[in-house]
NUKOLLUM-18392 format. One record per residue (C-alpha): residue in three letters; x, y, z. Coordinates in steps of 0.5 Angstrom, whole numbers, plus 500, padded with zeros to 3 digits. Layout:
<atoms>
 type  px  py  pz
  ala   X   Y   Z
...
</atoms>
This chain:
<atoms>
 type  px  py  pz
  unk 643 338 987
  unk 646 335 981
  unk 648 339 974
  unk 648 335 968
  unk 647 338 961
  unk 642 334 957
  unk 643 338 952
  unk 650 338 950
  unk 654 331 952
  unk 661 336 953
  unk 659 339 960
  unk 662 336 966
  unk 660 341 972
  unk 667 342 976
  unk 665 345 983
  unk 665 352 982
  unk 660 351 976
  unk 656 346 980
  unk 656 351 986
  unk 654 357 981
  unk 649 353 979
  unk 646 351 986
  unk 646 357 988
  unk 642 361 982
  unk 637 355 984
  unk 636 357 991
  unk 635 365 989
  unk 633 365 982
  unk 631 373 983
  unk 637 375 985
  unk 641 379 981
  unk 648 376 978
  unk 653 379 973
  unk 658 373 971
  unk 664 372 967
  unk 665 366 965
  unk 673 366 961
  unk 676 360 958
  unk 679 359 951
  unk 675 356 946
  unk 673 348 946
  unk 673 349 954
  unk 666 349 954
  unk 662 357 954
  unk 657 356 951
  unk 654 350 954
  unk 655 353 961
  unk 651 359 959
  unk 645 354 956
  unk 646 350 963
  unk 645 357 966
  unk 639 359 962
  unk 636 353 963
  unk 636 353 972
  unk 633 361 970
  unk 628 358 966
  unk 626 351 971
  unk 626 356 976
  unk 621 361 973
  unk 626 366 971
  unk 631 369 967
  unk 638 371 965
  unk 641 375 958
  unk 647 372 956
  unk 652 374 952
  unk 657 368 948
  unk 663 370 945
  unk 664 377 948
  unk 671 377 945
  unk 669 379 938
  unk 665 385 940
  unk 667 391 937
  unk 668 397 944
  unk 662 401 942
  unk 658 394 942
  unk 661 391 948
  unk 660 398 952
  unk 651 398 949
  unk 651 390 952
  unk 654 391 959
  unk 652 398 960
  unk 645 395 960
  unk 641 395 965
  unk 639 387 967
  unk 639 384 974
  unk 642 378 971
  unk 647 378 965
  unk 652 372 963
  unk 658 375 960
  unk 662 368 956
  unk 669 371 952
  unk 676 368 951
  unk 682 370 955
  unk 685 374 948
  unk 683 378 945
  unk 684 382 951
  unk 678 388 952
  unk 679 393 958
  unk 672 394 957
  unk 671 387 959
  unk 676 388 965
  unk 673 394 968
  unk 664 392 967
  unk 666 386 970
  unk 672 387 975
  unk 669 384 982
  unk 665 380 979
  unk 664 372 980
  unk 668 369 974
  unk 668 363 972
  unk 675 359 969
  unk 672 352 967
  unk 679 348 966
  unk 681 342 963
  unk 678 335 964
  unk 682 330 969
  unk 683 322 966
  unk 676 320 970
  unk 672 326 967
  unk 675 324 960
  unk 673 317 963
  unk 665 319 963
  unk 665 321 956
  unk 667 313 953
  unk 664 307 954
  unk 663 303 960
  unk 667 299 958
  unk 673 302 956
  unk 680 301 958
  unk 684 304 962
  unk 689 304 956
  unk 684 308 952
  unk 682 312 957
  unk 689 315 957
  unk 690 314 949
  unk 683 320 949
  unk 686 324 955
  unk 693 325 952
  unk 691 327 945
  unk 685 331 947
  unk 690 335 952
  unk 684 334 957
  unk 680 340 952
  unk 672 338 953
  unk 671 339 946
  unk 677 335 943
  unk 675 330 948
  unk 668 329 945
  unk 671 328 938
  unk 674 322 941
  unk 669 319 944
  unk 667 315 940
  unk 674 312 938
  unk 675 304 940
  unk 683 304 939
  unk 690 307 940
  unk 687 311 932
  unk 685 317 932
  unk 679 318 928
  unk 679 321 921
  unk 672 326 922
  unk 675 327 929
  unk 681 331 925
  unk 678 333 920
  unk 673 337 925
  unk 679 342 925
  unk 678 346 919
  unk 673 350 920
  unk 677 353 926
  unk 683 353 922
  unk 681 356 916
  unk 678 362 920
  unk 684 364 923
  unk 689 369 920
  unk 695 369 917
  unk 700 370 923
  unk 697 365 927
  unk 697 360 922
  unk 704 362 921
  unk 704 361 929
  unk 701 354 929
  unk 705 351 924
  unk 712 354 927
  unk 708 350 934
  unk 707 344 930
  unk 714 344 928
  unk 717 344 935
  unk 717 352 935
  unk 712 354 940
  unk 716 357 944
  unk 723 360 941
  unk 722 368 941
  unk 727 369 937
  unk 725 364 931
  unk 717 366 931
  unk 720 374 932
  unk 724 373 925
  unk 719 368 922
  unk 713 373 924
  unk 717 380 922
  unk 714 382 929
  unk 719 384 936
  unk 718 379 942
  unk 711 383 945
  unk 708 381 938
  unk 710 375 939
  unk 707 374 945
  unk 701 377 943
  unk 701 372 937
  unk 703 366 943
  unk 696 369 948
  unk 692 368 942
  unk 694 360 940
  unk 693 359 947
  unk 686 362 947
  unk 684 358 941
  unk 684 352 945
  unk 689 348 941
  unk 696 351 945
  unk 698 350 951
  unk 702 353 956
  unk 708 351 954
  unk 707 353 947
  unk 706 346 944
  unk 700 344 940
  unk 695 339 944
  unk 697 331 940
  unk 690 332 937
  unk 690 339 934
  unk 698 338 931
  unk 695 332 928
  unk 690 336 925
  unk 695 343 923
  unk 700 338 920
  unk 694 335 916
  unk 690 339 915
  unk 694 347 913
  unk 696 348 906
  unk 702 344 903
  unk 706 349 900
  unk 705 354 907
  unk 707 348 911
  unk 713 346 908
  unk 715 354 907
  unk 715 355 915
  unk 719 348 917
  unk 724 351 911
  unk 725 358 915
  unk 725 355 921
  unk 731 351 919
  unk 734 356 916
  unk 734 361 922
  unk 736 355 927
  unk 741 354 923
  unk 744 362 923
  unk 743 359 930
  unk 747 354 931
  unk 742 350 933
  unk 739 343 931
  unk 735 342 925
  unk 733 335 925
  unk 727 336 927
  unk 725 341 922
  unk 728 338 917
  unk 726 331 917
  unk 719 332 914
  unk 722 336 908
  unk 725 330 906
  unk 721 328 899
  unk 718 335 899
  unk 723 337 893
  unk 724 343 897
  unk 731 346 894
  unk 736 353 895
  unk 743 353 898
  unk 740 353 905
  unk 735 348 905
  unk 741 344 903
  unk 746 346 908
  unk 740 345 914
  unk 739 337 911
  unk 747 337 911
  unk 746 339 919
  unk 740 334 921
  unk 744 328 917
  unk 750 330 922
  unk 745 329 927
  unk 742 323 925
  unk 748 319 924
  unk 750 316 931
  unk 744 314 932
  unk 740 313 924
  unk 745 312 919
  unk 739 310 913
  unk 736 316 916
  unk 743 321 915
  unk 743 317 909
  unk 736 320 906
  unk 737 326 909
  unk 744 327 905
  unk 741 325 899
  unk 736 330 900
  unk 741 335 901
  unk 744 333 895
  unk 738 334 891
  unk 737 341 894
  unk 743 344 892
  unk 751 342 889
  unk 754 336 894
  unk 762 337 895
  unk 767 333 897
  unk 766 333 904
  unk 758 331 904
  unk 759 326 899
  unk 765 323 903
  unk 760 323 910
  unk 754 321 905
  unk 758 315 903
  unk 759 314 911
  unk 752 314 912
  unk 751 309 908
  unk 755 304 910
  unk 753 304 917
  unk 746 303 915
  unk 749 297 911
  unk 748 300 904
  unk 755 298 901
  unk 753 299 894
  unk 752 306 895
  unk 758 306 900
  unk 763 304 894
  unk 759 309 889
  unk 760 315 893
  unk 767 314 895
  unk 770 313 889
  unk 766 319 887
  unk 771 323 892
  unk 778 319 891
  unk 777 320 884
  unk 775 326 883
  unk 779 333 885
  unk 784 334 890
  unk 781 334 897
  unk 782 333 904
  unk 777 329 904
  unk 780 323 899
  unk 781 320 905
  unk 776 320 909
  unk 772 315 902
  unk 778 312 903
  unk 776 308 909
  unk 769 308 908
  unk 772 304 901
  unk 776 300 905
  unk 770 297 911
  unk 765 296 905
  unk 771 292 901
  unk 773 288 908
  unk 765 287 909
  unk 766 283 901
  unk 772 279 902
  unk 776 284 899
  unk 781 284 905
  unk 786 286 900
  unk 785 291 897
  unk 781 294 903
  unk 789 294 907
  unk 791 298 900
  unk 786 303 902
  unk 787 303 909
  unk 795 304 908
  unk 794 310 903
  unk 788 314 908
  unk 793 315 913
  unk 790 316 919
  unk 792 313 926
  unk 786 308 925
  unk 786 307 918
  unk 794 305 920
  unk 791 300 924
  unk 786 297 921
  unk 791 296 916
  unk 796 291 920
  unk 790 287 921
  unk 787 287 915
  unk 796 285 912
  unk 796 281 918
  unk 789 276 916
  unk 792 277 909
  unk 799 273 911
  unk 804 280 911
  unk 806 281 917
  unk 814 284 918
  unk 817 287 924
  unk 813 291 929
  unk 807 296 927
  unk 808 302 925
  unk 803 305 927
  unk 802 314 928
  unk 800 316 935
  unk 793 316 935
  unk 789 321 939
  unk 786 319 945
  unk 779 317 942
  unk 775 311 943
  unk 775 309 936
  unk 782 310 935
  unk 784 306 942
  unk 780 301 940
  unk 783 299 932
  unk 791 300 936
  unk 788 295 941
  unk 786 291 934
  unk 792 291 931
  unk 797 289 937
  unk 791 283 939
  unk 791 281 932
  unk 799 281 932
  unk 800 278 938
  unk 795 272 935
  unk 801 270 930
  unk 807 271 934
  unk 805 271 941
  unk 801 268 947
  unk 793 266 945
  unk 792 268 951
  unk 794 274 951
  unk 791 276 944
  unk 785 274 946
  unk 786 280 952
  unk 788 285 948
  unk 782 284 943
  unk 777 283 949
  unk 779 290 951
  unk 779 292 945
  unk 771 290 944
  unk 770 294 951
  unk 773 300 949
  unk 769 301 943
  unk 763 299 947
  unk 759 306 949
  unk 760 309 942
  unk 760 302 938
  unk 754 305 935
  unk 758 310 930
  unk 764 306 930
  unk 765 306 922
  unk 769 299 922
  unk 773 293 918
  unk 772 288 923
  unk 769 288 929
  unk 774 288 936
  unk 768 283 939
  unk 768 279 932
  unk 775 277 932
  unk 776 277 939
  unk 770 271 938
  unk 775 268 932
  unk 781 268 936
  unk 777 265 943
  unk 774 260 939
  unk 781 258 936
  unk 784 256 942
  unk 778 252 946
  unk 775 259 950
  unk 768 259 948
  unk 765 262 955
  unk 769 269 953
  unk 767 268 946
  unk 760 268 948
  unk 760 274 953
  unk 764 279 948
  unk 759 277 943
  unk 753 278 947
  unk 756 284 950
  unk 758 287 944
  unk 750 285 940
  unk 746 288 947
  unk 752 296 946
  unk 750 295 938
  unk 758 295 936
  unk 759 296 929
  unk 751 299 929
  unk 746 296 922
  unk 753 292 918
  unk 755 288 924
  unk 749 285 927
  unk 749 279 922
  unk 756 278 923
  unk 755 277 931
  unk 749 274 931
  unk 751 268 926
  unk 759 267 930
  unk 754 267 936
  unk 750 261 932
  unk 757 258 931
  unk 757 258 939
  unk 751 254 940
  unk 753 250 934
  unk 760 247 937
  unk 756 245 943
  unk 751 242 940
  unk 746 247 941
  unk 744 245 934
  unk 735 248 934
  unk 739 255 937
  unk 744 255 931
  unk 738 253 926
  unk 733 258 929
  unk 739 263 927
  unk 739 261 920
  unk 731 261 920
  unk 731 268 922
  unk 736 271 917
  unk 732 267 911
  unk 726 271 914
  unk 728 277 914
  unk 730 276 907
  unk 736 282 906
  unk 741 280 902
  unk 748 278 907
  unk 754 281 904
  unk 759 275 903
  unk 763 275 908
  unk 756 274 913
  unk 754 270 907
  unk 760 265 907
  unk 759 264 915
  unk 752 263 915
  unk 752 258 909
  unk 758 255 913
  unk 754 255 919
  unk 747 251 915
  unk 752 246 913
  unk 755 245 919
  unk 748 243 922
  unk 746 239 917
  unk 753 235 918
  unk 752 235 925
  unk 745 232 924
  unk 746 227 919
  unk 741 231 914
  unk 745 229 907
  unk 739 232 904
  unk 741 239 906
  unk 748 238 905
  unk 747 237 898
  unk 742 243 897
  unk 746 247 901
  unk 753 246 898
  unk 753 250 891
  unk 751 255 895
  unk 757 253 899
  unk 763 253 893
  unk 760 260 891
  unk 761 263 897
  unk 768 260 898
  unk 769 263 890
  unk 767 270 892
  unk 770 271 899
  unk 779 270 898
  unk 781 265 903
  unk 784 270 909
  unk 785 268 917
  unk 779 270 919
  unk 775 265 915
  unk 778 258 917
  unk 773 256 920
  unk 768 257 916
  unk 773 253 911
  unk 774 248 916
  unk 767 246 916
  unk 767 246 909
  unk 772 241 908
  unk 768 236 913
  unk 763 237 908
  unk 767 236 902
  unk 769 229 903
  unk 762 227 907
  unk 759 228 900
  unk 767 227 896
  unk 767 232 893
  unk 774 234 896
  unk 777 237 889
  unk 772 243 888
  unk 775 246 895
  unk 783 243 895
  unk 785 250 892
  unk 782 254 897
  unk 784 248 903
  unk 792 250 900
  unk 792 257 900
  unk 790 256 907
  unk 795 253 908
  unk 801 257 905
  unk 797 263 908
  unk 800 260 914
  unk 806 258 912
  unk 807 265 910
  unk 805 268 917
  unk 810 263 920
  unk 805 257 922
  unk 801 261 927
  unk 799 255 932
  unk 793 259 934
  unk 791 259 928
  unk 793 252 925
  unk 792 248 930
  unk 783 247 929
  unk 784 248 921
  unk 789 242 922
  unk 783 239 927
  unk 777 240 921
  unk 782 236 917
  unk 783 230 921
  unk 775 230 921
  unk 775 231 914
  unk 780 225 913
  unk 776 221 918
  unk 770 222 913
  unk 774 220 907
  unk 777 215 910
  unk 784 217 909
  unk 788 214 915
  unk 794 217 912
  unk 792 223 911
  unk 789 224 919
  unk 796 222 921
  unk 799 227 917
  unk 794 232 921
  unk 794 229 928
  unk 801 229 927
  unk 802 237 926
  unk 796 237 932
  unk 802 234 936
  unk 808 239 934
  unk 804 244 938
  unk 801 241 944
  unk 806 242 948
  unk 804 250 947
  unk 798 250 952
  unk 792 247 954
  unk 788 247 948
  unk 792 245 944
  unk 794 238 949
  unk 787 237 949
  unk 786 238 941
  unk 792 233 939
  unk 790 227 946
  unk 783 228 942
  unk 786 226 935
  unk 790 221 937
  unk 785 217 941
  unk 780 219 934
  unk 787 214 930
  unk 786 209 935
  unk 778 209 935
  unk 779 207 927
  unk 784 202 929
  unk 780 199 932
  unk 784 200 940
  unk 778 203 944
  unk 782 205 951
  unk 776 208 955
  unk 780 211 960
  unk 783 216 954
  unk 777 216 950
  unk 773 219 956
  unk 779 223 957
  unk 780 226 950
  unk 772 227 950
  unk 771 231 957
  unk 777 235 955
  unk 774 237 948
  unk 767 239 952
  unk 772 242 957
  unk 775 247 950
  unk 767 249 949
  unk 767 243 944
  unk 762 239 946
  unk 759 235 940
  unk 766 233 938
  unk 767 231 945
  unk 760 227 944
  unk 761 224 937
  unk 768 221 940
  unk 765 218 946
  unk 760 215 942
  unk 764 213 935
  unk 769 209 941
  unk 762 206 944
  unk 760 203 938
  unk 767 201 935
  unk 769 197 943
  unk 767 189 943
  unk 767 191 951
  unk 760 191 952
  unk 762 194 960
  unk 766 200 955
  unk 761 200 951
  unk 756 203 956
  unk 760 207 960
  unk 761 211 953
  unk 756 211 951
  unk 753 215 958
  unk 759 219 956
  unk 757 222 950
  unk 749 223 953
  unk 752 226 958
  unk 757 231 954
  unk 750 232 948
  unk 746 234 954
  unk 742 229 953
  unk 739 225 961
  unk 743 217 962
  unk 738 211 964
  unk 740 208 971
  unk 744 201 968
  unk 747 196 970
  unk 754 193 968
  unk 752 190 961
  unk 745 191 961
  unk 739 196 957
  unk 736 202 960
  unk 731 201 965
  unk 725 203 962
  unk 722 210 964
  unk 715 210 967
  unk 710 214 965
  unk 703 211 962
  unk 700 207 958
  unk 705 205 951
  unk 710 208 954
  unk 712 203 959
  unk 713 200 955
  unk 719 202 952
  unk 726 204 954
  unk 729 210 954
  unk 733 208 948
  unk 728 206 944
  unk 724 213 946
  unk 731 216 943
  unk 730 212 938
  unk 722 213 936
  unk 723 221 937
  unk 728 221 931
  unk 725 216 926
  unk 718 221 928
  unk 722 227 925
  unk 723 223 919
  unk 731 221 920
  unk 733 215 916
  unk 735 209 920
  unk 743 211 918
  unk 742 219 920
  unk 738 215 927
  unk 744 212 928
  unk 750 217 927
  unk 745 222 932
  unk 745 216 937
  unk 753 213 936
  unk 750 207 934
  unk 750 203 928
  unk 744 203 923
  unk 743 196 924
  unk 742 197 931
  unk 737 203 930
  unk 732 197 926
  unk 733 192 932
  unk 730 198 936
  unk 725 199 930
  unk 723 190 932
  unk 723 190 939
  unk 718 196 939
  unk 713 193 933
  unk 713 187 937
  unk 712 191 945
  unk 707 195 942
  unk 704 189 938
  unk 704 193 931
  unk 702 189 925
  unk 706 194 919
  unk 711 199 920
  unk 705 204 918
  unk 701 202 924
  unk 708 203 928
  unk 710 210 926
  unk 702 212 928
  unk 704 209 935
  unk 711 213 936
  unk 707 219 934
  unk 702 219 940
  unk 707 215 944
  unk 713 221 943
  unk 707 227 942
</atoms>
């Protein structure tokens, strides 16, 4: 026989209910004295309406008895002193009765439990997701009542009336309790020893207090609070009593030594003040600030706000907030402590002062603050910052650091970054590569002027090591070295990357998606990316985003000082400079530049590209002089290394090429070689600028096979002399050859005939040839007629 409640939708009978149930219909005449004991929502009441309702189907009847528990002694003995053949006794597990426990002390007792997810599957709609099904039974801790509040829930949301349901229960409850509710809401539910001091009782009143939360329905076991019923205590209880519990309880945990985040984070804004609730934000910003710097920033503000900050919190707030990217605060709280009195703190704002001036350009100055802060890493942070600003003298003296992550890392910075000048490239790009893994698992935290890995990508992209850039750079992104201030810097070097190898959609997808998070870039970020749109721009023969974007380009040379770090950005702009002649606004910058390197000795590793960036400048100004000039400084290192052979053989068949002298043996050679350095569009456009400067028509295809190969793009089968054969797909577009579907693609994307043919290494001429023979094939009779066509034809 099957028992469901029509009176009441929360009863699901487990066995030993449904068995009682069957039974009392089977011999309704007999006698019973039951308990049915479980804490409030778990559903008394209805069992005993279920039980009254088998009597009463059956001709009988029973007494039952609810809510035995708030009896008082003399009253509860009346009632199970009575003399009734069947009586039902339904009471909570707390307050505890021992005229309860002897009335019925071997008798049945029920103890209906918690609902599985299948039961709570019952209550939902049929047509209701596993996903929700979870949703209801996780929040509601499987209690039948709470379970029924959510039954009419559709999403992961829970329902304003399903928390409000809450307050009549909780206003009923005493003042302790109240007290117990909220301490179990702030994560408390089980620490004798705080809710001993909070509640002013010794641990047997405690775990009176405890038995009674249990009993309520709204705790459990483990002392924590049922999701839905934290829910409704957080939202529901007053205020001011909320704030003052959560207030207590960090002051108590703090005496402790234990951790106060927790606590204290939903006290931020709260205005709460006194010298230990600004001692518990002081300790939970302490916690916050490895894995959420804005948080330990608002937390330190807050604590600043609840009482007096000294010299040691303003320093570590100012750390707080570089590493969460706000450097105007960063700067502002530092030099509050280096001028403010003598502390032993000063140097510790220094360094903050110092990373936050390298991450503005201000190199420099950065290096003075270092030099001044004196600690083992600051000392090493120095010699790169001297070392990228041209001052560089005999071996570093740097202090013995201890054998911290941090401060391995920046000696291994130093000696990188000095090897680049002085040394091998190879073995710099070693060092700087170790130095990005060392920093790896505790990147995070690290407060820094530079990244290891950056560099480390800037020393590989100068000596033709893209592969190593992209792996240190990825690895450093995925372990977040350098946290919140170091992800634009590796996400825009990595757009470099893609840039160099004419992955041009991955670099332009990168400046979309800074453009839509819409933060502002601190300048040296900025000047890279603003590097990196006009370098795609150039790349794709866009001359209308290269004049949008190159204002914006002199204002961030303007506000980043020319420094090591910063030549290939400088490089790119100085191609840009003279596609648009516009050379004298960065002829400055280029000669301070150039006397950086004079004064560092003329480093090759990092004199050879600025030398190529000014070849491709002069290319494009036309200045054959100029390009000699650079070809011939690229030729002095070429002995040096692989690289630098690759890059002066390169220059060298570019003077020919403009010559007119296509040899197409070294042409091949000199752009297989430059995809080889991690160059590829370099190597593409010099195939393709050779293919359409030869007379030799053998030559002409072979190079331009070439430069498809080395673009990525696929090659026709052809024969010596001859045009692509056609791909064969439908209808129009059999009809056109490769080329000319190359071709079709770009005018499609609104390219002009001259940025077609600068794409396609050939002449604008040839691009409106093409353009001909489609209109004539495709049987066009206007141009307007003919794009329409190309549009369907291409997708």
């Amino acid at each position: 026989m099957s028992h469901r409640s029509t009176t009441h939708p929360v009863l699901l009978p487990d066995e030993p209910t449904r068995q009682l149930l069957d039974d009392i219909a089977a011999a309704p005449e007999a006698p019973l004295r039951l308990g049915v004991m479980a804490p409030g929502g778990y559903g008394k009441s209805v069992i005993l309406r279920e039980i009254q309702r088998v009597y009463r189907d059956a001709g009988s009847s029973v007494r039952v008895v609810d809510d035995a528990h708030l009896l008082d002694e003399p009253r509860l003995r009346e009632v199970l002193a009575a003399d009734e053949p069947r009586l039902v006794v339904a009471y909570r597990p707390w307050p505890r009765h021992r005229v309860l426990a002897e009335s019925l002390r071997g008798r049945p007792l029920l103890m209906p439990g918690a609902f599985g997810a299948d039961q709570v599957k019952e209550f939902l709609p049929a047509s209701a997701s596993r996903a929700l099904v979870d949703f209801v039974h996780q929040q509601s801790g499987g209690v039948p009542r709470f379970v029924e509040r959510l039954a009419g829930v559709t999403g992961a949301e829970v329902p304003a009336e399903a928390v409000d349901a809450f307050r009549p229960e909780l206003d009923w409850l005493d003042a302790d309790l109240q007290k117990f509710l909220l301490a179990a809401e702030a994560g408390a539910g089980l620490r004798l020893d705080l809710l001993g001091a909070l509640l002013g009782v010794d641990f047997d009143g405690v775990g009176e207090i405890i038995e009674a939360g249990r009993a309520t329905g709204m705790v459990a076991q483990d002392g924590t609070l049922v999701p839905l019923a934290r829910r409704a205590v957080a939202l529901l209880s007053r205020a001011e009593r909320r704030i003052a519990v959560r207030q207590r309880l960090a002051e108590l945990q703090l005496e402790a030594g234990g951790p106060v985040l927790d606590l204290v984070r939903p006290l931020i804004g709260t205005g709460v003040g006194g010298p230990g609730v600004a001692a518990a934000f002081q300790a939970a910003a302490a916690e916050a600030l490895d894995a959420d710097p804005a948080l330990a920033a608002r937390l330190f503000a807050a604590g600043a706000s609840a009482g007096t900050p000294g010299a040691e919190v303003a320093a570590r707030w100012a750390t707080a907030s570089a590493m969460a990217g706000d450097l105007d605060a960063a700067l502002r709280l530092a030099d509050q402590v280096i001028t403010g009195p003598e502390s032993a703190h000063r140097g510790e704002a220094a360094e903050v002062a110092a990373v936050a001036l390298a991450h503005r350009g201000q190199l420099a100055r950065s290096t003075e603050l270092y030099q001044w802060s004196g600690t083992p890493s600051a000392a090493a942070f120095a010699v790169v910052g001297s070392i990228g600003t041209g001052r560089i003298s005999g071996e570093p003296d740097l202090p013995t650091a201890p054998p911290t992550s941090l401060d391995g890392a920046a000696a291994l910075m130093a000696q990188g970054i000095r090897e680049s000048v002085v040394g091998e490239p190879m073995t710099a790009l070693s060092t700087l590569v170790r130095a990005s893994g060392l920093l790896e698992p505790v990147g995070r935290a690290a407060l820094l002027p530079d990244s290891p890995a950056a560099l480390a990508a800037l020393v590989a992209l100068h000596c033709g090591e893209s592969g190593v850039a992209e792996s240190v750079l990825d690895r450093a992104a995925r372990a977040q070295v350098g946290g919140t201030l170091f992800t634009v810097r590796h996400l825009v070097l990595r757009a470099w990357i893609a840039m160099v190898r004419g992955n041009l959609v991955q670099a332009k997808d990168c400046l979309v998606a800074l453009k839509k998070a819409g933060k502002r870039l601190e300048p040296r970020d900025w000047l890279f990316a603003v590097a990196l749109e006009i370098g795609v721009a150039r790349r794709n023969s866009d001359l209308a985003t290269m004049k949008r974007t190159w204002e914006q380009a002199c204002e961030a040379v303007l506000r980043h000082p020319v420094d090591l770090f910063t030549f290939l950005p400088l490089g790119e702009f100085a191609a840009a400079a003279a596609r648009l002649r516009d050379e004298h606004r960065l002829a400055p910058h280029l000669t301070e530049a150039r006397n950086l390197l004079r004064e560092l000795g003329n480093p090759p590793l990092w004199a050879v590209p600025l030398h190529w960036s000014g070849l491709h400048a002069a290319i494009i100004a036309e200045q054959t002089g100029v390009a000699e000039e650079h070809a011939a400084a690229l030729a002095e290192h070429r002995t040096l290394n692989r690289y630098n052979a690759i890059v002066s053989g390169a220059a060298e068949s570019w003077l020919d090429v403009l010559a007119g002298k296509v040899d197409a043996d070294q042409v091949e050679d000199a752009a297989r070689g430059l995809h080889a350095a991690g160059q590829w569009w370099d190597g593409a456009r010099l195939a393709g600028q050779a293919a359409i400067r030869t007379t030799d028509r053998q030559a002409m295809v072979r190079l331009l096979d070439c430069a498809r190969l080395l673009q990525g793009r696929p090659v026709g089968v052809k024969k010596a002399g001859a045009e692509p054969v056609p791909v064969s797909e439908s209808g129009d577009a059999d009809k056109l050859s490769d080329r000319e579907r190359e071709v079709a693609d770009l005018v499609v994307a609104g390219m002009t005939y001259k940025q077609v043919g600068d794409r396609l290494f050939i002449s604008a001429k040839t691009v409106e040839h093409h353009m001909a023979r489609m209109r004539q094939r495709l049987g066009c009779t206007s141009r307007g007629e003919l794009l329409g066509r190309l549009r369907e034809i291409v997708g």
